[in-house]
C-alpha positions in Angstrom: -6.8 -15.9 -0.8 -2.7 -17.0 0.0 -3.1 -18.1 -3.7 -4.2 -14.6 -4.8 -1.8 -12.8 -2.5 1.9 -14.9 -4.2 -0.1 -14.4 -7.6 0.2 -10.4 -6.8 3.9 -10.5 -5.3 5.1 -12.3 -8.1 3.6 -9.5 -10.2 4.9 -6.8 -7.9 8.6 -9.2 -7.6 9.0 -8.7 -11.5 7.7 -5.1 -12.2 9.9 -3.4 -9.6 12.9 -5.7 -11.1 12.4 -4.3 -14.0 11.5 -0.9 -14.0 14.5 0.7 -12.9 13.2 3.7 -10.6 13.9 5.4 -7.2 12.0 2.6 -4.8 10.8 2.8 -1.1 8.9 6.1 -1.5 5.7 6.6 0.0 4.1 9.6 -2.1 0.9 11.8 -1.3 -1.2 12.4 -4.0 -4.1 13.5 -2.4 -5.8 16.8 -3.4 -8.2 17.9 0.2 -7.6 18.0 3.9 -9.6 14.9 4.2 -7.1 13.2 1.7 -4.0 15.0 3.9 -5.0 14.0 7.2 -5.9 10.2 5.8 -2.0 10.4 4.4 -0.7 11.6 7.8 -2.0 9.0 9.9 -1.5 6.1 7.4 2.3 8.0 7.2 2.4 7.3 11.3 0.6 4.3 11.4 2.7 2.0 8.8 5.8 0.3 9.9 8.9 -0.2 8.4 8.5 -3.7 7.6 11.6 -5.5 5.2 11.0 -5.2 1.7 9.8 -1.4 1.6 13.0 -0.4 0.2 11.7 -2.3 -3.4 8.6 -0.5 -3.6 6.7 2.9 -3.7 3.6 3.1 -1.9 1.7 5.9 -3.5 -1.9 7.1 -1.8 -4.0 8.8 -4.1 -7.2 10.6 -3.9 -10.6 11.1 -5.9 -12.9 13.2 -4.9 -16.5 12.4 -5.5 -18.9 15.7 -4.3 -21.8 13.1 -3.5 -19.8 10.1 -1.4 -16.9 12.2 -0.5 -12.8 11.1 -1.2 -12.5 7.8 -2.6 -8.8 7.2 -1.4 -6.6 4.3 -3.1 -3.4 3.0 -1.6 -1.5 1.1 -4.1 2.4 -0.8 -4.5 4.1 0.0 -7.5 1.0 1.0 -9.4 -1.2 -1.8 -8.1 -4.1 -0.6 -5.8 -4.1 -3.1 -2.4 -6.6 -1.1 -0.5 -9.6 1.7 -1.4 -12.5 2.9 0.4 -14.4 5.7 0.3 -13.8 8.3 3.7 -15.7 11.3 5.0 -14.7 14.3 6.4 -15.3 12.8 9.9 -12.0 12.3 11.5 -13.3 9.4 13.2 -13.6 7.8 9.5 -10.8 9.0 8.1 -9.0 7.4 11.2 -10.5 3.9 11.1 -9.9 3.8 7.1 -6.3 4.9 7.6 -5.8 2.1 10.3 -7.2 -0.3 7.8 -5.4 0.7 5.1 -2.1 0.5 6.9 -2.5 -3.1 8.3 -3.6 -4.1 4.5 0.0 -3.0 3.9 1.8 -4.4 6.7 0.0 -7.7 5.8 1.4 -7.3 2.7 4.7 -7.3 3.9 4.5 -9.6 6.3 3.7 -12.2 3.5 6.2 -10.8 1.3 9.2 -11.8 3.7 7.6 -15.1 3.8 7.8 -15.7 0.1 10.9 -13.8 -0.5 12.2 -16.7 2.1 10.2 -19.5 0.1 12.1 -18.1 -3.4 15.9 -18.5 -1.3 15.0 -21.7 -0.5 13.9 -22.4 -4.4 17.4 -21.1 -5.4 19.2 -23.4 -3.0 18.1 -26.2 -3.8 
């Protein structure tokens, strides 16, 4: 997993070097009021962690009439965390929770291996 998790910072590291766009957005692109509310508490819920101010956090939505909103939350175009949510608030709650530690983990190790790339350059 910690192998998988440098593999996709490293890929996240390079493409936001060298794309050259406005960074540290977090954009709704959900389309029903199960998709707003899920945005609105994952909006509340995430902290501002070091390292946001590289990235755009974008939370999109597809609707599915038979399972309901299948709601992605990706970094820079890279989906981290998706799950389908109901219209229960309940759900949409729990999956917004989830969703936002997924992030902040993502963070959190980012730090860490922005730390372990300094120490790479000093020596």
């Amino acid at each position: 997993m910690r192998l998988i998790a440098k593999a996709l910072i490293i890929v996240l590291l390079v493409h936001s070097s060298v794309s050259g766009q406005i960074e540290g957005l977090i954009i709704d692109k959900t389309r029903t009021k199960v998709g707003h509310d899920f945005y609105e508490i994952f909006y509340l819920k995430i902290q501002k962690m070091p390292g946001m101010e590289y990235f755009n956090i974008i939370v999109d939505e597809f609707v599915d009439p038979q399972f309901g909103s299948r709601i992605s939350v990706s970094i820079n175009e890279i989906v981290l965390y998706q799950n389908f949510v109901s219209s229960r608030f309940d759900d949409i709650e729990e999956k917004a929770n989830e969703a936002s530690e997924t992030i902040n983990y993502f963070f959190i190790n980012w730090k860490e291996y922005q730390k372990l790339l300094e120490e790479e350059k000093i020596r």
